[in-house]
NULUM-744808 format. One line per 5 residues: number of its first residue (from 1); for each residue x, z, y of C-alpha. Coordinates in pm, 1 decimal. Example, Ala and Ser with C-alpha at 12.3 -4.5 7.8 and 13.67 -1.06 7.14 Angstrom:
BEGIN
1> 1230.0/780.0/-450.0 | 1367.0/714.0/-106.0 .
This chain:
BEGIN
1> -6696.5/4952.2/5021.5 | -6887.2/5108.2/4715.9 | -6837.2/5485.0/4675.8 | -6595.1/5553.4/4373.8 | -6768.3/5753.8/4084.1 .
6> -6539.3/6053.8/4015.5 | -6610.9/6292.2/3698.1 | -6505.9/6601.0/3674.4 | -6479.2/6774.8/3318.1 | -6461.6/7180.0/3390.9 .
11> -6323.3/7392.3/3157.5 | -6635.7/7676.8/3251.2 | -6889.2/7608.5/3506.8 | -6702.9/7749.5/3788.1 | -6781.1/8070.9/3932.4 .
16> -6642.7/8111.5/4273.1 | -6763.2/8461.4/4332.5 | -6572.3/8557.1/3988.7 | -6262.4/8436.5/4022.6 | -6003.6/8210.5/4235.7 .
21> -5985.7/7919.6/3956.3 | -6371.0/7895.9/4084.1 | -6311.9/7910.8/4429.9 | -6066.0/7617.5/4357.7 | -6307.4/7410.5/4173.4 .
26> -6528.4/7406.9/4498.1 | -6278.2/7308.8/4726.1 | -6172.4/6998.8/4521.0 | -6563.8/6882.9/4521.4 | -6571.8/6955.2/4886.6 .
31> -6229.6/6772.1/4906.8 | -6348.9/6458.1/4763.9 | -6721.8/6482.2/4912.3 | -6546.5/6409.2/5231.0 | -6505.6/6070.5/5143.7 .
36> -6798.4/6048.7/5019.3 | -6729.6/6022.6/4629.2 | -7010.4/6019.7/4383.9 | -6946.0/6314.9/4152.2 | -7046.8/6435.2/3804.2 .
41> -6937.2/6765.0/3692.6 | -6968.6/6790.9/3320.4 | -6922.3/7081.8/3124.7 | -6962.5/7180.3/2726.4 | -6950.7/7555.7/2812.1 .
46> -7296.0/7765.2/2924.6 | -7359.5/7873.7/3255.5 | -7396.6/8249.8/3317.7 | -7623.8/8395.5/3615.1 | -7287.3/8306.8/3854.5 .
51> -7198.1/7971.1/3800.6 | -7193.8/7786.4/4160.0 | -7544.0/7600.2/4192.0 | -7441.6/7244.2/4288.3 | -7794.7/7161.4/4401.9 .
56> -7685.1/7201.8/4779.6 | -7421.1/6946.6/4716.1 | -7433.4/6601.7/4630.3 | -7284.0/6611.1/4241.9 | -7497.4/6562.8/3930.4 .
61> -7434.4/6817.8/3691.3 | -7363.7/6729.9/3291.7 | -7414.6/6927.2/3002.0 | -7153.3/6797.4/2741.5 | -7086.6/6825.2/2375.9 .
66> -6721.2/6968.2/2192.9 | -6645.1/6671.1/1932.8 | -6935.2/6497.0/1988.6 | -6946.5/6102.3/1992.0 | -7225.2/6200.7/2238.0 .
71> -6955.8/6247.3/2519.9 | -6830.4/5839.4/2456.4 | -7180.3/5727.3/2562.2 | -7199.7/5933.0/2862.0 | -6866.6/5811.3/2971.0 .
76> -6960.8/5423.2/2861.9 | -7252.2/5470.6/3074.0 | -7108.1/5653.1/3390.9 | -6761.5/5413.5/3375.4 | -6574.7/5651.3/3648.6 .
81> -6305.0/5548.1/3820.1 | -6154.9/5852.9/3866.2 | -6121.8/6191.7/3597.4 | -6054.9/6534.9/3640.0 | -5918.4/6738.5/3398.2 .
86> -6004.5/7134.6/3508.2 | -5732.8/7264.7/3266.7 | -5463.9/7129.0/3043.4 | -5732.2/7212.9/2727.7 | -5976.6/7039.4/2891.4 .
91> -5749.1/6707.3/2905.8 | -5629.1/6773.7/2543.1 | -6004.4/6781.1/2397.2 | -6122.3/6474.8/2578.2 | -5851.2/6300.3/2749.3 .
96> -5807.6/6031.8/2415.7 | -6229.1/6004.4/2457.0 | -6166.3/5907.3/2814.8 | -5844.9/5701.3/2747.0 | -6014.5/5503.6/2485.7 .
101> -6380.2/5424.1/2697.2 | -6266.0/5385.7/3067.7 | -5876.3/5269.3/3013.4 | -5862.8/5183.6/3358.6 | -6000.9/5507.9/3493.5 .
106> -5728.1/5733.1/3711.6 | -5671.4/6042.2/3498.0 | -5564.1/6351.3/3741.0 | -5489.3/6745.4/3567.6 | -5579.0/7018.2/3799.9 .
111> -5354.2/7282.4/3652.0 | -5504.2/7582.9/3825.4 | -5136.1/7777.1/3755.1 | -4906.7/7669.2/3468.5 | -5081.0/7875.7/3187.7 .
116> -4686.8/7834.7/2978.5 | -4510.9/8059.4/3269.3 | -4828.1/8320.1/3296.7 | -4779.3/8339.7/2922.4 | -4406.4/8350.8/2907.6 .
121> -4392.2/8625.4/3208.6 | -4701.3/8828.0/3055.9 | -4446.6/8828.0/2679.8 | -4151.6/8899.8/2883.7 | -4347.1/9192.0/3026.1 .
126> -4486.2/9409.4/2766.6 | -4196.0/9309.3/2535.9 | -3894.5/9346.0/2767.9 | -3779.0/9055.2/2675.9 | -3549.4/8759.7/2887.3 .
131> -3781.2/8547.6/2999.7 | -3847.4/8235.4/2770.5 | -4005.4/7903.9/2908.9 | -3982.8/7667.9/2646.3 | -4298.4/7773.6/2464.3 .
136> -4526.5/7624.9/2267.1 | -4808.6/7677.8/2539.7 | -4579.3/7474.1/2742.3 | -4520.2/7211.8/2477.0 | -4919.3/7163.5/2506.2 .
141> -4912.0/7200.6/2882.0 | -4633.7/6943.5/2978.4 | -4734.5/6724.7/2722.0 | -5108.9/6686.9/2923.0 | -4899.8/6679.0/3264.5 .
146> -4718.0/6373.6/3099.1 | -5060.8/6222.5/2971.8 | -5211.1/6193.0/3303.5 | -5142.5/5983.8/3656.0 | -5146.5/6296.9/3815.0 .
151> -5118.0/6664.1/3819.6 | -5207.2/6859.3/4109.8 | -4987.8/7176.7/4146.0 | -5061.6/7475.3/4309.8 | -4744.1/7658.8/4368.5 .
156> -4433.0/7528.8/4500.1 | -4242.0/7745.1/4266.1 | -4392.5/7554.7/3954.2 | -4349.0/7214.2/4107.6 | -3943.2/7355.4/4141.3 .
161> -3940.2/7468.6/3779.1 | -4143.0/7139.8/3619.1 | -3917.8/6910.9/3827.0 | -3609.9/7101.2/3760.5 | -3612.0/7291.2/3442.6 .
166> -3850.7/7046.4/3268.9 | -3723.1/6703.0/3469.2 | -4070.0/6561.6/3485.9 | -4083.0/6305.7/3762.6 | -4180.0/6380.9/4101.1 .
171> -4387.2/6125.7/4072.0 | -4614.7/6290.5/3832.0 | -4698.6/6605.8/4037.9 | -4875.7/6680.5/4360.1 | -4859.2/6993.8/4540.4 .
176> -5194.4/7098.9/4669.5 | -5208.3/7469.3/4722.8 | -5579.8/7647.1/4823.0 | -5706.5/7463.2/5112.3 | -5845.3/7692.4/5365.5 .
181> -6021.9/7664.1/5704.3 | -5797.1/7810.5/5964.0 | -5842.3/8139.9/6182.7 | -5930.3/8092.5/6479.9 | -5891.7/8380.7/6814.8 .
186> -6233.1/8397.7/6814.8 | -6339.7/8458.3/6448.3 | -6044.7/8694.4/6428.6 | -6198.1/8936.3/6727.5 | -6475.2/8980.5/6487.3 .
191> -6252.7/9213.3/6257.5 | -6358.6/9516.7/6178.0 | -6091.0/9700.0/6376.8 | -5849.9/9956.4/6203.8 | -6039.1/10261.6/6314.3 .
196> -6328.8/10190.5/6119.3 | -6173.8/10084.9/5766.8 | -6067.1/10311.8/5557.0 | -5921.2/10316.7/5177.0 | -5729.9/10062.6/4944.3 .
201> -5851.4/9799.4/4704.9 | -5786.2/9588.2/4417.0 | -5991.3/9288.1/4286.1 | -5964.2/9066.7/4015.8 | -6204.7/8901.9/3745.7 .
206> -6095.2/9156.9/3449.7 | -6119.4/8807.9/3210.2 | -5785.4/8730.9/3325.3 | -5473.6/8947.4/3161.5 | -5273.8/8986.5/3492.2 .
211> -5514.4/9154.3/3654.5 | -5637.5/9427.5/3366.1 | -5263.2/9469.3/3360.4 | -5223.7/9557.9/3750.1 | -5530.5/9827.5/3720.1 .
216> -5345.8/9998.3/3424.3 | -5040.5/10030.1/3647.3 | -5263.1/10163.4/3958.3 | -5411.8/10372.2/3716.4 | -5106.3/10507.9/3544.3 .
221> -4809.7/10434.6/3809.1 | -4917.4/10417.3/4162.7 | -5219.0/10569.7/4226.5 | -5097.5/10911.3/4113.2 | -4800.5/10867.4/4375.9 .
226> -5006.0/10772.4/4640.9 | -5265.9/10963.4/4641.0 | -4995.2/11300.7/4683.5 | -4958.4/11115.8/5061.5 | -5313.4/10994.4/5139.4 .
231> -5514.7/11275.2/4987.6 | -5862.3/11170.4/5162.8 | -5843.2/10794.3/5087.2 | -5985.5/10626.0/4777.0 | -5882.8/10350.2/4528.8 .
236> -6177.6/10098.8/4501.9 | -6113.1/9892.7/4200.3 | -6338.9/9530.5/4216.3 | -6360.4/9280.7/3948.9 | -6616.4/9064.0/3752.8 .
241> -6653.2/9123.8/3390.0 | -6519.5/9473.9/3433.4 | -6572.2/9574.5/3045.3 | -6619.5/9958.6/2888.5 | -6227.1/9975.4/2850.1 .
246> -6195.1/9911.5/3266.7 | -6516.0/10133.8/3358.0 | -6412.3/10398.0/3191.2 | -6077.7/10444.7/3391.1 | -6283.3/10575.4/3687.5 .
251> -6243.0/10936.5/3797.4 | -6416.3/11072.9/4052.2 | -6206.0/11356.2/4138.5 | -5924.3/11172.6/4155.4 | -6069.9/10882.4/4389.2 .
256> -6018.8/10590.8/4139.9 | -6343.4/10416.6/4175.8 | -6485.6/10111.5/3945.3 | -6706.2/9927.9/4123.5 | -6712.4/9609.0/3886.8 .
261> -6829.5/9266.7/4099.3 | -6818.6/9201.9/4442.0 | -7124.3/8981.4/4557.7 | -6896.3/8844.8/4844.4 | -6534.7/8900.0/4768.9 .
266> -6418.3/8878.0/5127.1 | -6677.4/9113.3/5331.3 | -6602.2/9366.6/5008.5 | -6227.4/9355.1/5127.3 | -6281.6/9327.6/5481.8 .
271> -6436.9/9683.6/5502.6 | -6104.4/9830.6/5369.7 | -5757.5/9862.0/5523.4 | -5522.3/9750.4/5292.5 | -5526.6/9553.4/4929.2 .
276> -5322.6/9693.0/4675.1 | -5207.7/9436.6/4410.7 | -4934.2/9558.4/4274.7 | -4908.7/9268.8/3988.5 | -4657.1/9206.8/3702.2 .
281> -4672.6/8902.7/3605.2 | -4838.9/8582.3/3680.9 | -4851.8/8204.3/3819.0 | -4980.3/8037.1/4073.4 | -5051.1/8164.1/4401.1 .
286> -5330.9/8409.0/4384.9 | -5671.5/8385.2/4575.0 | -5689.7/8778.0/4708.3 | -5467.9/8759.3/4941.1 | -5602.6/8453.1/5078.5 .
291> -5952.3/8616.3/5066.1 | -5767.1/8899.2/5237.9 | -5591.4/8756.2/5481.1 | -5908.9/8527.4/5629.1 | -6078.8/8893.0/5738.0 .
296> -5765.1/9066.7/5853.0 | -5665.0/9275.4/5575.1 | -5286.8/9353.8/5528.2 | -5169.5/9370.9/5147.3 | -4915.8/9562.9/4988.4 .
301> -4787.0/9399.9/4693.7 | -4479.0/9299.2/4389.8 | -4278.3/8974.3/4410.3 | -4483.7/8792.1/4169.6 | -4765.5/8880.7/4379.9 .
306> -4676.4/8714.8/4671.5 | -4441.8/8404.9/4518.2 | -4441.4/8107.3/4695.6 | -4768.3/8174.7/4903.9 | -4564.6/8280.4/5247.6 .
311> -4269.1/8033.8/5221.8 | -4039.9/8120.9/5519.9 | -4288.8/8333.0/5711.4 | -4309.4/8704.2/5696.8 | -4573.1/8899.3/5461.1 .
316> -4885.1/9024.6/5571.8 | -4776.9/9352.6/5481.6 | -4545.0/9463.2/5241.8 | -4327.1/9289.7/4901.7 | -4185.5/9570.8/4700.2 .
321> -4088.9/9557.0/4281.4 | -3957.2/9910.0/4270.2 | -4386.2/10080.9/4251.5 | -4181.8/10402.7/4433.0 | -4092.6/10205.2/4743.1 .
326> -4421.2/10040.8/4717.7 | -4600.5/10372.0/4723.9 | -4418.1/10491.4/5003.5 | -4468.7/10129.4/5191.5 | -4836.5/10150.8/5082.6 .
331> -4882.6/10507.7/5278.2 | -4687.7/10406.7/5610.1 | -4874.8/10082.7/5666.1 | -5227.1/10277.1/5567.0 | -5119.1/10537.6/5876.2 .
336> -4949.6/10298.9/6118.9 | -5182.2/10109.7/6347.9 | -4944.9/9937.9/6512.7 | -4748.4/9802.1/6196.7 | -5121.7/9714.7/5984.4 .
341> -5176.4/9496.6/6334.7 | -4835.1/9338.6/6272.9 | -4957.5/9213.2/5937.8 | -5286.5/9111.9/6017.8 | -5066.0/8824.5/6256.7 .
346> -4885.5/8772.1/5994.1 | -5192.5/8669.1/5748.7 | -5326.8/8465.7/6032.6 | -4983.0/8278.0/6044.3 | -4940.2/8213.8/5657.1 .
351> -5310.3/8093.5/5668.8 | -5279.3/7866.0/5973.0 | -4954.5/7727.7/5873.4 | -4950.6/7704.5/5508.8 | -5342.3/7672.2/5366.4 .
356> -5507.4/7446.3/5634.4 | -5793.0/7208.0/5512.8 | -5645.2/6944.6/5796.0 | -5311.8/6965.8/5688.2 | -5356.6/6826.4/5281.4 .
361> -5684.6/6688.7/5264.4 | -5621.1/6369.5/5399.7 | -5267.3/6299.5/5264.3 | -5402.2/6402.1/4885.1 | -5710.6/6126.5/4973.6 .
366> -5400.7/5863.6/5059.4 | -5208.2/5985.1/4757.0 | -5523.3/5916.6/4526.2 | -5650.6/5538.3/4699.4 | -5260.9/5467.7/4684.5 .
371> -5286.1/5564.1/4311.8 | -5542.0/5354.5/4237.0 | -5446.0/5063.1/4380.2 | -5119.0/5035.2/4186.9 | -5210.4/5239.0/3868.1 .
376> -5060.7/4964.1/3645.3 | -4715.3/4990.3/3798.5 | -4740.4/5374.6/3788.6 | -4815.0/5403.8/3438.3 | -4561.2/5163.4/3332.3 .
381> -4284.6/5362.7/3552.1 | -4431.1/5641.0/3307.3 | -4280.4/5557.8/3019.9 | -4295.8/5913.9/2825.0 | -4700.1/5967.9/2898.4 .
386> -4732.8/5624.1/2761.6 | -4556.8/5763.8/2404.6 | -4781.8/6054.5/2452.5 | -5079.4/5853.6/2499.8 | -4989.6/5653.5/2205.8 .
391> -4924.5/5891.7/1930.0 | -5027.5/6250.4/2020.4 | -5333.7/6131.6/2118.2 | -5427.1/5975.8/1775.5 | -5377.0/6289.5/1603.7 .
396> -5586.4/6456.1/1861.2 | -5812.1/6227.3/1800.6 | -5803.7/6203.2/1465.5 | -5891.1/6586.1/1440.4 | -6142.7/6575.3/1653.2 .
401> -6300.5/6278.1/1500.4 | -6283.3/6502.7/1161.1 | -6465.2/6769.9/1319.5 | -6730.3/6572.1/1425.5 | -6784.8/6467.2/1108.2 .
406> -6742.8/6791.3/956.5 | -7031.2/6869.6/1184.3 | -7289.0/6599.9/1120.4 | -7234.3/6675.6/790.0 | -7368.6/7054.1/819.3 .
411> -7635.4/6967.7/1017.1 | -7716.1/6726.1/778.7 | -7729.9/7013.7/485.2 | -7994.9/7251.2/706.3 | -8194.1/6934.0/729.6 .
């Protein structure tokens, strides 16, 4: 049987040392390298001195133009089977370029989080407002979900709230959280041991608005608290893209350090005792306590935090809203050997159990031959993304083909 030709269309180059959305990327290609799929990552935005070097892998890598007829040939020429959207904007600026080349190609959005309920929570936030879902990010975003064959969902809580609050068919959506080798006894005797850790951290690329937001509230909220109780510990404060407004929070006497990137995210967190994320708002399930939790490191942390990534199992540490309880939980499980060793097990569990590579790689393969064997049938039971497909997409389209045009013609003026 011939390989299947699978493109990928990334919203950035990813960047797996930078952020979790990059660490993500990687473990889809890996996913479908298994099976040996012939990949092409293609990307219109520019690489910076991170961006994952594919070379080691087999993909091809594609440079590719914004409204840019260019794009049509390349995909005339490649003819994949199978698309990737990395990003509801990705599948809104080509998905009509795709739809209209290689019909019969399977069209799959990788969602990373639902971008409308980051939004919505981040407004409810800083506005103290009731939260408010039907937004016109999520307009955009649902409409993509509806456009595609399939939308791969990260969370369990959004694939509650798109089935329930937004009735899109089950059919649509596939949960696939982070998919993780498990620990094993013998790579989890290679901890550093509590004795020699010492200190909290945070890390997070400062790009994303959760994350800036969570510093500010160490900086502000917790961190004065805390420190009170653990006078001789620091606050080590990790992050790529840390700009002037984040390096300039540091304070030396007060043991707030910025240390800006971490070349390896999870030896930086291994060599402290406990991550301290205490986040306000947010989506998906987030990649630091994963990263934490695969070297042993217990995490103290909010609700949103921690949603949906330990299902029935306890925390590796501790969940508290109220920042006063979470001070006080932050300072027992920093002095209590016993209880930090508790949480480690519990990481290992919520790992093991929840994040396996063996447990969803091979029933997402199924899902996608199954897909593409009776993609005719599925699109037709799809009756709404076929509407979508229809008219949305020619005004899209339309507005990109304007662009384009718009374009040629100033490049046609400097000639």
């Amino acid at each position: 049987m011939n390989a299947k030709k699978l493109l990928i269309i990334g919203f950035v180059w990813p960047e797996p040392t930078s952020s979790a959305a990059g660490t993500r990327m990687i473990q889809l290609v890996d996913l479908f390298l298994s099976r040996d799929y012939e990949i092409t990552f293609a990307c219109a935005a520019s690489k910076s001195n991170f961006s994952y070097d594919f070379k080691g892998k087999n993909v091809v890598e594609q440079e590719i133009k914004l409204n840019n007829e260019s794009f049509n040939t390349f995909l005339k020429n490649l003819n994949p089977e199978i698309v990737l959207f990395d990003r509801f904007m990705v599948e809104e600026q080509y998905g009509w370029r795709v739809q209209q080349e290689c019909p019969n190609a399977l069209r799959i959005l990788d969602t990373e989080d639902l971008h409308f309920l980051r939004s919505a929570r981040e407004h409810s936030t800083k506005k103290q407002l009731s939260l408010d879902l039907f937004n016109d990010t999520a307009k955009r975003e649902i409409a993509s979900i509806l456009r595609c064959d399939l939308s791969l969902i990260i969370s369990e809580i959004e694939m509650k709230i798109l089935t329930a609050q937004f009735k899109i068919d089950a059919s649509l959506l596939y949960y696939l959280p982070f998919l993780e080798k498990e620990i094993t006894v013998r790579a989890s005797k290679n901890w550093i041991p509590f004795e020699e850790r010492a200190d909290f951290i945070f890390i997070g690329n400062f790009l994303h608005e959760p994350n800036w937001n969570t510093v500010q509230v160490l900086k502000t909220k917790v961190w004065p608290l805390l420190r009170k109780k653990l006078p001789n510990a620091s606050l080590n404060i990790y992050g790529a893209y840390a700009s002037q407004k984040v390096l300039q929070l540091e304070n030396k006497n007060e043991k707030f350090f910025i240390k800006g990137r971490a070349e390896n995210a999870q030896e930086t967190i291994a060599k402290h005792r406990i991550l301290l994320a205490p986040i306000q708002f947010g989506a998906g399930i987030k990649g630091k306590f994963i990263d934490a939790m695969q070297v042993g490191t217990p995490s103290v942390t909010t609700s949103v935090g921690a949603e949906a990534m330990k299902g029935n199992l306890e925390w590796n540490g501790f969940i508290e809203d109220d920042l006063d309880f979470l001070v006080e939980k932050a300072a027992e499980l920093y002095q209590d050997k016993e209880l930090w060793l508790s949480a480690q097990q519990n990481g290992i569990r919520i790992v093991n159990e929840r994040y396996s590579w063996d447990y969803f790689a091979n029933d997402f393969l199924l899902k996608v031959e199954e897909l593409f064997s009776g993609l005719i049938q599925h699109r037709q039971e799809n009756f709404f993304g076929q509407i979508l497909n229809h008219h949305t997409l020619q005004s899209t389209k339309y507005m990109s083909l304007w662009i384009e045009e718009k374009n040629k013609t100033a490049s046609n003026k400097l000639l």
